[in-house]
C-alpha positions as CSV (number, residue, x, y, z in Angstrom):
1,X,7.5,-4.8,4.2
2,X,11.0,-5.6,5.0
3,X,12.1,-2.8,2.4
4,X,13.7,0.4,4.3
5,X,11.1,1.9,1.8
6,X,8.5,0.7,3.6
7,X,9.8,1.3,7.3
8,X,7.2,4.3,7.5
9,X,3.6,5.7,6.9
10,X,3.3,7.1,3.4
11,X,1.3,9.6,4.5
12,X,2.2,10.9,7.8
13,X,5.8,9.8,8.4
14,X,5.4,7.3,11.6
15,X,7.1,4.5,12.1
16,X,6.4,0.7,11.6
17,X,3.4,0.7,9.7
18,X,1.2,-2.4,9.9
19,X,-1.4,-2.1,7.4
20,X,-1.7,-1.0,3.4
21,X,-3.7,0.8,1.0
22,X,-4.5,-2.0,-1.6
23,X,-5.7,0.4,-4.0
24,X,-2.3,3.2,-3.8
25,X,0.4,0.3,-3.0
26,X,1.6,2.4,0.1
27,X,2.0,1.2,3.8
28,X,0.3,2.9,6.2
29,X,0.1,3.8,10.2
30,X,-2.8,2.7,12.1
31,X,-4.1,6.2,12.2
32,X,-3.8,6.9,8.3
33,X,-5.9,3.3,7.8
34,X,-8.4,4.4,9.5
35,X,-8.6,7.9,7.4
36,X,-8.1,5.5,4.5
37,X,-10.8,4.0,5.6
38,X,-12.9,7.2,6.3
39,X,-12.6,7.9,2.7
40,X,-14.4,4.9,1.7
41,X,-13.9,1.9,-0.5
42,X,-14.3,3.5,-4.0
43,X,-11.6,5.7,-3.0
44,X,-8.9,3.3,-1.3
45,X,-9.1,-0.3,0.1
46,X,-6.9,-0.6,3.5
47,X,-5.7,-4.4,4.6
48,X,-4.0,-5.5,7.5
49,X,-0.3,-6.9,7.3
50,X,-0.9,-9.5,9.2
51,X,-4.6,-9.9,10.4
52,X,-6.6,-9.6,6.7
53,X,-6.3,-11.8,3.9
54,X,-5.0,-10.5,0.7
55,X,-6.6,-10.7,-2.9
56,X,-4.6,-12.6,-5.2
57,X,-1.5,-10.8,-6.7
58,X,-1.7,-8.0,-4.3
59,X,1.3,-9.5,-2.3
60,X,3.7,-9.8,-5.2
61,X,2.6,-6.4,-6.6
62,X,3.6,-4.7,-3.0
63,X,6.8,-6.6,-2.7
64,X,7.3,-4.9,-6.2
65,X,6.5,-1.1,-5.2
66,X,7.5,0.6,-2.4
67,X,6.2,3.8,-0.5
68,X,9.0,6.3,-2.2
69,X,8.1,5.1,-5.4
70,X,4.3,5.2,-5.2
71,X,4.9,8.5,-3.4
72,X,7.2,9.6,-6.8
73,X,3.5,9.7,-8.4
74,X,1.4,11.2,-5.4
75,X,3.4,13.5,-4.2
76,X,5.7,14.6,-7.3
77,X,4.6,18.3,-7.5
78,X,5.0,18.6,-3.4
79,X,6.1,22.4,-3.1
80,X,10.0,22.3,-1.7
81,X,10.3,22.7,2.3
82,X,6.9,21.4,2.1
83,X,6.7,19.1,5.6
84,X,4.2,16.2,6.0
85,X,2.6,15.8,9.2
86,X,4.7,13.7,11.3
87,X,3.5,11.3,14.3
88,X,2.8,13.8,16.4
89,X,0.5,16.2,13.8
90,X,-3.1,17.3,14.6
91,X,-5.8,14.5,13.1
92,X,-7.2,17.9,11.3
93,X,-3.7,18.2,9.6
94,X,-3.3,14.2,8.4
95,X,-7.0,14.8,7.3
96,X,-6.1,17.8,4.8
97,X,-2.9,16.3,3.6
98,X,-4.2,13.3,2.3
99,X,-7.6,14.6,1.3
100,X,-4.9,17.1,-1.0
101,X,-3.2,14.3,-1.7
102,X,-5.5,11.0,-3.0
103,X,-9.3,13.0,-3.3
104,X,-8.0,16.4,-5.2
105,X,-4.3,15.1,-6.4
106,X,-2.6,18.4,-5.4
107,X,0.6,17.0,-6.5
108,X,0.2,14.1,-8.2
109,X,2.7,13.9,-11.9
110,X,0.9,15.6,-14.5
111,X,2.6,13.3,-17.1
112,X,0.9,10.5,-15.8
113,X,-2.5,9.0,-16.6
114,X,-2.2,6.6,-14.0
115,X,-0.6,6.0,-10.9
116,X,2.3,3.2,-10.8
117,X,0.2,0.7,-8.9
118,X,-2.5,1.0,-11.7
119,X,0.0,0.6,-13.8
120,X,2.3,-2.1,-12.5
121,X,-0.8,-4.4,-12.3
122,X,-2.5,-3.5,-16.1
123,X,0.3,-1.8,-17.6
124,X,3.6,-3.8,-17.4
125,X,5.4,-2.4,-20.5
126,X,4.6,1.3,-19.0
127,X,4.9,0.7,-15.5
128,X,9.1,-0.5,-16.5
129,X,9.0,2.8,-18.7
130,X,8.2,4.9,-16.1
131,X,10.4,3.7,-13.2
132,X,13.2,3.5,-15.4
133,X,12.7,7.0,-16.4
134,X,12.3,8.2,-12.4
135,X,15.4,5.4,-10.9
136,X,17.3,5.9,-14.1
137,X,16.9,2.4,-14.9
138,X,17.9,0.6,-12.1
139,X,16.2,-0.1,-8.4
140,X,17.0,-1.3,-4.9
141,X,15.6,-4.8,-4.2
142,X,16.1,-6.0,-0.4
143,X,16.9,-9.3,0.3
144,X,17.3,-10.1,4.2
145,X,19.8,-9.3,5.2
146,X,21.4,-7.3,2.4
147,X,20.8,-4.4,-0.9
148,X,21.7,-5.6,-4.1
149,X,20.8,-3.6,-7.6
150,X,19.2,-5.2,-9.6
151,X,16.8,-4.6,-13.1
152,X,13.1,-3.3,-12.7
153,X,11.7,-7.0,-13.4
154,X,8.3,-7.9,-12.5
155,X,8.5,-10.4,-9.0
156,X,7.2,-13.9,-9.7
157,X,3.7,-15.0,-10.1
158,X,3.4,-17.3,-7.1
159,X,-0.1,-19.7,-6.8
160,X,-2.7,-18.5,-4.8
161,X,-0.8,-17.2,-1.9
162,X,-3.8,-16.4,0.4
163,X,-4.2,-18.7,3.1
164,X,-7.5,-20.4,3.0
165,X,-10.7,-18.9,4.5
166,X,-11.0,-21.3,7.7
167,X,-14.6,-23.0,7.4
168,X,-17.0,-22.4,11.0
169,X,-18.4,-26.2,11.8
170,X,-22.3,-25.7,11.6
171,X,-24.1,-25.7,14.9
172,X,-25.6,-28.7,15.7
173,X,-28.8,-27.9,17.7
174,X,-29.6,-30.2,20.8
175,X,-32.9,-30.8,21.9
176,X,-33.7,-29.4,25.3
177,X,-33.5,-31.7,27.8
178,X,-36.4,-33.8,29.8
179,X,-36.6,-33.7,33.4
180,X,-36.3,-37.7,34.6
């Protein structure tokens, strides 16, 4: 999240986006979740940053792609001057673009079987292909306070890095009480 990357919707441009598409690897506004959403499950999965819990591997795979270079695949055949909608566009318009964009792939790269989140997570080998072929071998990784380049290198496997699921305490019924 802390990538510059990352600092805006994937979709429609605003800034500080707070949830993601588990299924693309983009961040998103609240407004483009909830379109996300619309779409349904077996098109895209949309998480909180900071309310939802995450499947396992999802974070290290997002600290691995970042919103340009998911949108390298999505939005590689974007005509040039095209705009995106921007904070202030008509829900009708933020509708269209991304129906063009994830449900018909308008301008998604023809060269590509599979998008680079697909491919990051099943397809390592191709995944480091690709992105060296678009970043001419070498990307930005952000540390905290500064850029360094560095090789395309798969992040870490960390354990489980959900928190747990907190456990309710089961109800424990009282019996009504008798008048004395």
């Amino acid at each position: 999240m802390r990538n510059p990357q990352n600092m805006y919707c994937a979709d429609c441009t605003s800034k500080t986006p707070r949830w993601a598409s588990i299924t693309f690897g983009t961040f998103v506004c609240l407004r483009c979740s909830g379109q996300h959403r619309n779409f349904g499950v077996h098109i895209t999965k949309i998480k909180s940053v900071n309310l939802d819990l995450w499947p396992a591997g999802k974070v290290q795979t997002f600290q691995a792609l970042t919103n340009d270079l998911v949108n390298l695949y999505w939005e590689a055949n974007l005509p040039k001057g095209f705009q995106k909608p921007g904070p202030s566009a008509s829900n009708n318009q933020v509708v269209q673009f991304m129906t063009d964009k994830y449900i018909n792939k308008k301008w998604v790269d023809p060269k590509m079987k599979h998008d680079p989140l697909y491919l990051f997570e099943n397809k390592r080998e191709k995944f480091d292909k690709w992105l060296k072929k678009k970043l001419g071998g070498k990307t930005q990784a952000a540390s905290d306070d500064e850029e360094e380049v560095v090789e395309a290198k798969p992040a870490p496997v960390k354990k489980n890095v959900s928190a747990p699921v907190p456990q309710s305490k089961p109800v424990v019924q009282q019996p009504p009480r008798q008048p004395p």
